[in-house]
C-alpha positions in Angstrom: -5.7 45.4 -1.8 -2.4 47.2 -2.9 -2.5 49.2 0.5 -2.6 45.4 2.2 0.2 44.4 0.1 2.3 47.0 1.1 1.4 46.7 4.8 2.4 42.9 4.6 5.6 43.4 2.6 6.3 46.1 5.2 5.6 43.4 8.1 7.9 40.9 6.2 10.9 43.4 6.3 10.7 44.2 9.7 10.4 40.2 10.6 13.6 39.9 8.6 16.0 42.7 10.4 14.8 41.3 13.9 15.5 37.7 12.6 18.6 39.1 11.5 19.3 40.8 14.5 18.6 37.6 16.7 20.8 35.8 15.0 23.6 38.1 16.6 22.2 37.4 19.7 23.0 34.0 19.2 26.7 34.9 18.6 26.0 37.0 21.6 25.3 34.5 24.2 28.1 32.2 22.7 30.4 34.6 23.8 29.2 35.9 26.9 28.4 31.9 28.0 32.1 31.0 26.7 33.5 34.2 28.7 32.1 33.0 31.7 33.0 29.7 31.8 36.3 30.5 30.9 36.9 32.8 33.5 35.0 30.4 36.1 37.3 27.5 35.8 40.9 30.3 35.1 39.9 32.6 37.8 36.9 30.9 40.1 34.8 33.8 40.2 31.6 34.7 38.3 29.0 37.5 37.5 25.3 37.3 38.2 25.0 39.5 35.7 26.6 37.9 33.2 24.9 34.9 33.5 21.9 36.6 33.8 22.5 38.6 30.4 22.8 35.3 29.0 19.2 34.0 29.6 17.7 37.5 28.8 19.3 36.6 25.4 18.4 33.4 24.9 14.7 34.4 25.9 15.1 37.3 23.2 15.9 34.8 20.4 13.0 32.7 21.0 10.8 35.7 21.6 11.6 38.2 19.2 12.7 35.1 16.5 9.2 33.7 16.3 7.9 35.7 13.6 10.8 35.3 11.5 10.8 31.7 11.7 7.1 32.1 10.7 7.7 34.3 7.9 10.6 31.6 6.4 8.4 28.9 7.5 10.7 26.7 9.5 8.3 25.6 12.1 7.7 22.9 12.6 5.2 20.9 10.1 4.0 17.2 9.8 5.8 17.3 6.4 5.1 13.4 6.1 1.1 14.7 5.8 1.5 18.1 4.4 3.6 16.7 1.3 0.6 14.5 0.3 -2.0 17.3 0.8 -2.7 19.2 -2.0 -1.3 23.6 -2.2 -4.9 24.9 -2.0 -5.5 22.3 1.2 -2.0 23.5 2.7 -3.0 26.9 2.4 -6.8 26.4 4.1 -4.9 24.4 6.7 -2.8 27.7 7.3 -6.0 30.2 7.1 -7.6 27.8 9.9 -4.5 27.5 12.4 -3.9 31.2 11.8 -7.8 32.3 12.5 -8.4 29.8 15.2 -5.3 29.4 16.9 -2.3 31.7 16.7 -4.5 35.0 16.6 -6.3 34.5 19.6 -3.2 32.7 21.9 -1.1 36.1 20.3 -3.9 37.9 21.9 -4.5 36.3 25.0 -0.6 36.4 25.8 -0.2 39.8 25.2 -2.4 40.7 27.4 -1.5 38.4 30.0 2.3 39.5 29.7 1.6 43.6 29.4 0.8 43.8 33.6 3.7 41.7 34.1 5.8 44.0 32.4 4.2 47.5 32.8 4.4 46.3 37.1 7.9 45.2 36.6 9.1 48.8 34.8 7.1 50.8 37.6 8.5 49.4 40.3 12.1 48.8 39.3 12.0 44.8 39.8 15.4 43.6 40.9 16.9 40.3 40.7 16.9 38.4 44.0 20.7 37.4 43.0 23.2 39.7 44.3 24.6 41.6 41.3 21.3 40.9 39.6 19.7 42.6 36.2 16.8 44.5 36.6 13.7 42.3 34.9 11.6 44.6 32.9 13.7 44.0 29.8 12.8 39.9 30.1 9.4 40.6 31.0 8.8 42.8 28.1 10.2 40.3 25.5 7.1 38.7 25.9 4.5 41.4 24.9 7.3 42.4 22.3 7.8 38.9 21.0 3.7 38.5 20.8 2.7 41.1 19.0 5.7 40.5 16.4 4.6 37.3 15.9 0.9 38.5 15.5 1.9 41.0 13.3 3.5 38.5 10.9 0.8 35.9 11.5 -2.0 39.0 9.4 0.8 38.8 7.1 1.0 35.1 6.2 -3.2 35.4 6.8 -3.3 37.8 3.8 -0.8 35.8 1.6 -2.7 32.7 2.1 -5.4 34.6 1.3 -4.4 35.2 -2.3 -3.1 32.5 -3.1 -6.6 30.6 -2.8 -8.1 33.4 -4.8 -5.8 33.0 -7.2 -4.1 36.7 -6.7 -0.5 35.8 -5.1 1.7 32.5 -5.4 1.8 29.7 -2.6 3.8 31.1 -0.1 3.9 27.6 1.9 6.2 25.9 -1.7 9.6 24.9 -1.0 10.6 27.8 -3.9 8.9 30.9 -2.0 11.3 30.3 0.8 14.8 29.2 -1.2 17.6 32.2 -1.0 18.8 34.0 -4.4 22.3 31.9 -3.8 20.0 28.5 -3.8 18.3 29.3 -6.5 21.5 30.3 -8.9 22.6 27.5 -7.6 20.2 25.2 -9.1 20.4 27.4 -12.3 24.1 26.3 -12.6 23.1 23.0 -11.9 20.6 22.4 -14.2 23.1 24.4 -17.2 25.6 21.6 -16.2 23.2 18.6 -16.5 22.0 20.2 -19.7 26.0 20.4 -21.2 26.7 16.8 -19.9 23.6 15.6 -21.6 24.9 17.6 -25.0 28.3 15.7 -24.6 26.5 12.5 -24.1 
């Protein structure tokens, strides 16, 4: 179990860098997209590969940001439902939607997107555009993004895992996923309401 443990913690790290790192990309393609137009409307010329790069980014946000936004659980829920469901039923809710659906569709795209990419990287796929990016870096986002995603879903799998057997705490609570800063935050908060109510 400890080896498992380690395996998952290891997965959650390496969700976080790429998350962080997407989140640069997002700076990224602000800049380039800004750039562009800027130099569209000053200068009334353009690059294909500049606004090219700009969708390869974008794709490489959603792709490779998928299993970060799994691991801090900000996809999207039916919280109006979930809130009135009970932790252990949240968590076997998880287990099922893990098991039944995002493992095999991981899979299946993976290996749907691999040929796609693999043929694209053999035979040096150009853009049609004049100017044009080659493609196997956007094709392979998608096998990339997949198996990242995958990856963390075995993590959340094991954590949910845990919790119903009572080993690990419920990773789905609004606490597991609140930053150090929110929580001194509502430390200082709650010393605050504690010295007004003294005063009182």
């Amino acid at each position: 179990m400890q080896v498992l443990l380690k395996l998952s913690r290891l997965v959650d790290s390496l969700s976080s860098r790429v998350g962080r790192i997407t989140m640069w990309l997002i700076l990224a393609t602000t800049i380039i997209s800004a750039g562009n137009a800027i130099v569209r409307k000053a200068f009334g010329t353009s690059s294909n590969a500049l606004l090219e790069i700009q969708w390869y980014l974008f794709a490489a946000v959603f792709m490779l940001g998928a299993g970060y936004g799994f691991l801090k659980n900000s996809h999207v829920r039916i919280d109006f439902i979930s809130t009135r469901l009970s932790a252990r039923t949240r968590n076997w809710i998880d287990v099922g939607g893990i098991v039944l659906v995002l493992i095999p569709f991981c899979g299946i795209c993976i290996a749907l997107s691999w040929p796609l990419f693999t043929q694209a990287l053999l035979t040096g796929e150009m853009s049609q555009n004049a100017g044009g990016l080659i493609r196997w870096p956007a094709y392979a986002l998608m096998p990339l993004g997949f198996a990242l995603l995958l990856l963390q879903a075995l993590s959340e799998l094991l954590k949910r895992a845990l919790f119903l057997t009572g080993q690990g705490p419920d990773s789905l609570s609004d606490a597991a996923h609140k930053t150090d800063e929110q929580k001194h935050l509502e430390e200082l908060e709650a010393i605050a309401e504690r010295k007004l109510a003294g005063e009182k």
